[in-house]
N, C-alpha and C positions, 0 to 999 in steps of 0.2 A: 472184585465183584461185590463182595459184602459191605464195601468203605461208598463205592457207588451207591448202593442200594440205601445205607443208611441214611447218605445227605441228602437223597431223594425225599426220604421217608423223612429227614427234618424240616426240607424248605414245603415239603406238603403241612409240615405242622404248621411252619410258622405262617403258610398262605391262612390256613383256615383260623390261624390266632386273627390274624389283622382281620379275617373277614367277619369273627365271632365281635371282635370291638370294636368295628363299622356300623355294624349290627345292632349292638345293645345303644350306643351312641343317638342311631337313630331312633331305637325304643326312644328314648330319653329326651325329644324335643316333638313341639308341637306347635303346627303354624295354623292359622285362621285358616279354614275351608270356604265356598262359596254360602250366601248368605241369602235369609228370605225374609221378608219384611212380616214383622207379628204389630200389634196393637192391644195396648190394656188400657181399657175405659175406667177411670176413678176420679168420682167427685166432677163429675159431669166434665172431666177432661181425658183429651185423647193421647196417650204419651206411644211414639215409635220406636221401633228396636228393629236392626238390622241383628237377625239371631241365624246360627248355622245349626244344622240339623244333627241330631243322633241317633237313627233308625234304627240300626243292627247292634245285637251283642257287642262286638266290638269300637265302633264308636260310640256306645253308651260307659262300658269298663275306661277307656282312652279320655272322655269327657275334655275336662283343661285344662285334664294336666300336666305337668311340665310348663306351663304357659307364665312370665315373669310378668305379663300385663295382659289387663282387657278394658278396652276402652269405657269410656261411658256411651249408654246409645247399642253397644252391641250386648252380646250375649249367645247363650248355648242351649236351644230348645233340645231336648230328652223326651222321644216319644216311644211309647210303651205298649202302641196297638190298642189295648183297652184300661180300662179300670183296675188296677193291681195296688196293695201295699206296697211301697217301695219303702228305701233309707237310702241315704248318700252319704258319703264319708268325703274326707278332705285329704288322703293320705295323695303325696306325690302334687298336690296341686297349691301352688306360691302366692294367688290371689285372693286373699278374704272374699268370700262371694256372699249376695243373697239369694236364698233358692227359693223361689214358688211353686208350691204345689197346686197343679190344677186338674179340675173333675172334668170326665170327660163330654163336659158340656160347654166348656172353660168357663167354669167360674174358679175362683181361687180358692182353694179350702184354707192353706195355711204358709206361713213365711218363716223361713228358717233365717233372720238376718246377721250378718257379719260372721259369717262362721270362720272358724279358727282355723289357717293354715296349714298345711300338714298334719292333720290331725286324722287320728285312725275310730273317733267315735263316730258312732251312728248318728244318724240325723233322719230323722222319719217323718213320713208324712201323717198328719193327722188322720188318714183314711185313705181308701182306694181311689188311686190318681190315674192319670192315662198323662199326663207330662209332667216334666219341669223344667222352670226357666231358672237358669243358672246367669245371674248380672254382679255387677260387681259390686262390694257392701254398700250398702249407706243409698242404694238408687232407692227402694222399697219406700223407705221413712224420708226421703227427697223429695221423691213425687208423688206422696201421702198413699201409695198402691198398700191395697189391705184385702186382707180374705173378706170375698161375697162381690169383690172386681171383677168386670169381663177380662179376658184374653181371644182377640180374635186371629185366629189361625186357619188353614183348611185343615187340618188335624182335628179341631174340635168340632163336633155336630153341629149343623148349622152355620157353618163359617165357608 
């Protein structure tokens, strides 16, 4: 009964091993979500971004990462309900990004470009944001996009 009981009590361990490394596995990958069309106006041009959304605590902490590529053209809007100090870190996420910070009128306050991979330093906005668009490095200085740019979104007033 006890030789029973014990091989019970191991194929229970090892079910909840394989379901605990199923588990953290899928912590560990992150696929493109459905996507909504944003627009940022610089130097009298209109540039498109197919951007997915990050509403909740938890897809704002999940952001990109795990993510081994992100196109050009898409990106990862972070919206924050209203005007707050934020910072973003790079920790867990494998695509140099540039992040835009935007007031929640969308104008752009400020550009964090080409930030560092994996990286656990802070990256702050220059002020109280209500988003940020997270694209991949080198878009910002491409399409000459600079802070006091529009971003038109329904997120930001007026849009």
């Amino acid at each position: 009964m006890i030789t029973r009981l014990a091989r019970q009590a191991v194929s229970a361990a090892a079910v909840l091993l394989v379901c605990l490394v199923a588990t953290a596995a899928t912590a560990q990958t992150s696929t493109p979500g459905p996507t909504q069309p944003l627009e940022i106006v610089s130097g009298g041009r209109v540039h498109s971004f197919a951007v997915e959304l990050a509403q909740t605590d938890e897809q704002r902490s999940q952001g990109l990462m795990y993510r081994k590529s992100l196109p050009a053209g898409r990106g990862m809007l972070f919206d924050f309900k209203q005007e707050q100090p934020v910072a973003f870190w790079m920790k867990n996420t494998y695509v140099s990004l540039d992040m835009i910070f935007i007031r929640g009128d969308g104008t752009i306050l400020n550009i964090a470009e080409n930030t560092e991979p994996l990286s656990e330093a802070m990256v702050p906005a220059a002020g109280a944001v209500r988003g940020v668009l997270e694209v991949v490095a080198g878009t910002s200085r491409k399409l000459g996009i600079k802070p006091g740019d529009k971003v038109a979104h329904p997120i930001f007033r007026g849009r």
